[in-house]
VOGU-3710 file (C-alpha; in Angstrom, 3 decimals, decimal comma):
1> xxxxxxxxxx> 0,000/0,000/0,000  1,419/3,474/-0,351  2,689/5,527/2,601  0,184/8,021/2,367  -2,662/5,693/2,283  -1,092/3,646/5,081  -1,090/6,876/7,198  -4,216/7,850/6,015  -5,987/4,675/7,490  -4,274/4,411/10,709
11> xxxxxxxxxx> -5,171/7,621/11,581  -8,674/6,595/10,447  -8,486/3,670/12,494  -7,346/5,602/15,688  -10,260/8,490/15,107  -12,797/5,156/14,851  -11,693/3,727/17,738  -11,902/7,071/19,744  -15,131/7,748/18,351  -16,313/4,654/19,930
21> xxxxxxxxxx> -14,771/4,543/23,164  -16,769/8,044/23,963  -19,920/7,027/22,031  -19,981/3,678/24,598  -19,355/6,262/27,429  -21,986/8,705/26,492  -24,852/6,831/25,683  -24,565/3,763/28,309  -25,335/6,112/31,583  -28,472/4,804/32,587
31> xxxxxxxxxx> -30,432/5,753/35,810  -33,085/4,119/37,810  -35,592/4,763/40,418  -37,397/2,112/42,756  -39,208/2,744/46,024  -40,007/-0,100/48,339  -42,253/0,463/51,461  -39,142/1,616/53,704  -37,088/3,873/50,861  -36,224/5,184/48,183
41> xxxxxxxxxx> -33,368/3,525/45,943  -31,931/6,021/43,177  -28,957/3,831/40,584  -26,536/5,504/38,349  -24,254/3,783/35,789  -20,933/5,241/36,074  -18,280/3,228/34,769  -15,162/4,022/34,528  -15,362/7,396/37,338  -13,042/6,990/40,201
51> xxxxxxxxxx> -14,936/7,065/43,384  -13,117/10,263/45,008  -14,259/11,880/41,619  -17,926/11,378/42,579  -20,084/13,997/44,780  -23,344/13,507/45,765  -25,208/16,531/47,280  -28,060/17,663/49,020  -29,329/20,901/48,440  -32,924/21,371/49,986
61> xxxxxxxxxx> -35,012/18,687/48,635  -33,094/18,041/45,628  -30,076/14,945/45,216  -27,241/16,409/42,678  -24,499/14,019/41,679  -21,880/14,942/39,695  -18,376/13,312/38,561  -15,658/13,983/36,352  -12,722/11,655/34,678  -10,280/12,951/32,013
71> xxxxxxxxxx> -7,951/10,316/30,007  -6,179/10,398/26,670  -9,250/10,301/24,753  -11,056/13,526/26,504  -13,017/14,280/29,339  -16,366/13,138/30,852  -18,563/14,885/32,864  -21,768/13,597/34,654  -24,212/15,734/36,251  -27,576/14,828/37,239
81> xxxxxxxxxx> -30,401/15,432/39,719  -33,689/13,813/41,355  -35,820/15,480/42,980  -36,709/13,779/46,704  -40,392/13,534/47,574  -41,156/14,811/51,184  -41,370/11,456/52,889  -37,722/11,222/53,214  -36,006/11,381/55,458  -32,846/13,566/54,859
91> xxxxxxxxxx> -30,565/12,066/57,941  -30,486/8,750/56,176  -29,544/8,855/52,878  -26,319/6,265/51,935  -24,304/5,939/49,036  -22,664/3,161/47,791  -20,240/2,946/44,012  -19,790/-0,013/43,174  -18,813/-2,171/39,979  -19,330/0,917/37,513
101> xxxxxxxxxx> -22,919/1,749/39,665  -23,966/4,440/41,788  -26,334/3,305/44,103  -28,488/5,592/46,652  -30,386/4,738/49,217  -32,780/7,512/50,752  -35,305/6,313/54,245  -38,391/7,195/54,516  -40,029/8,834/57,483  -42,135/7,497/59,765
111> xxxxxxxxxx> -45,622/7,705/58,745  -46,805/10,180/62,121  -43,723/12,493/60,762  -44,466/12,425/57,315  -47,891/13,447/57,973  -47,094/16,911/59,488  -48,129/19,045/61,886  -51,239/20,819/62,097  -51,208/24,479/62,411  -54,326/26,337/64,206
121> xx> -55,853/28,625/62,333  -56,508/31,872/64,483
//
């Protein structure tokens, strides 16, 4: 084959292959929701992030996670957020990453709390 075609499709091949790697990055993140009778249980696919590089945040009622990575082939940012219904219970929410999975786990109040108070009306 001539040089220039030889160069032209190993650089082709390289491009491909990058193109690939990111395209399997971006588009497998999948997220899940499942409430049982005692919580809430929030999954994120991650793979690949380094668990120091994940945060996972609180801010009023709403859950933000967020992660970064950079490697040869670029950078990857994830940022996402759930809103968290009223019956939880903020004190006890875990987090767990493991095998490529963000996993969340958010109690649920007691039913006499999560009903409220009542307020007189004067």
């Amino acid at each position: 084959m001539f040089p220039i075609m030889r160069n032209f499709f190993d650089h082709f091949g390289e491009s491909f292959n990058i193109l690939f790697d990111n395209f399997d990055e971006t588009f497998a993140e999948n997220y899940g929701y499942e409430e049982t009778a005692d919580e809430i249980i929030f999954s994120l696919e991650m793979p690949g992030f380094n668990k120091e590089a994940i945060s996972v945040l609180l801010e009023g009622n709403r859950l933000k996670i967020s992660a970064e990575r950079k490697s040869k082939n670029g950078s990857r940012k994830i940022d996402r957020a759930f809103i968290l219904p009223s019956s939880v219970d903020i004190k006890k929410i875990e987090s767990e990453y493991k095998d490529g999975v963000l996993i969340i786990k958010a109690k649920k109040l007691e039913e006499e709390k999560f009903k409220g108070v009542k307020i007189v009306v004067n």
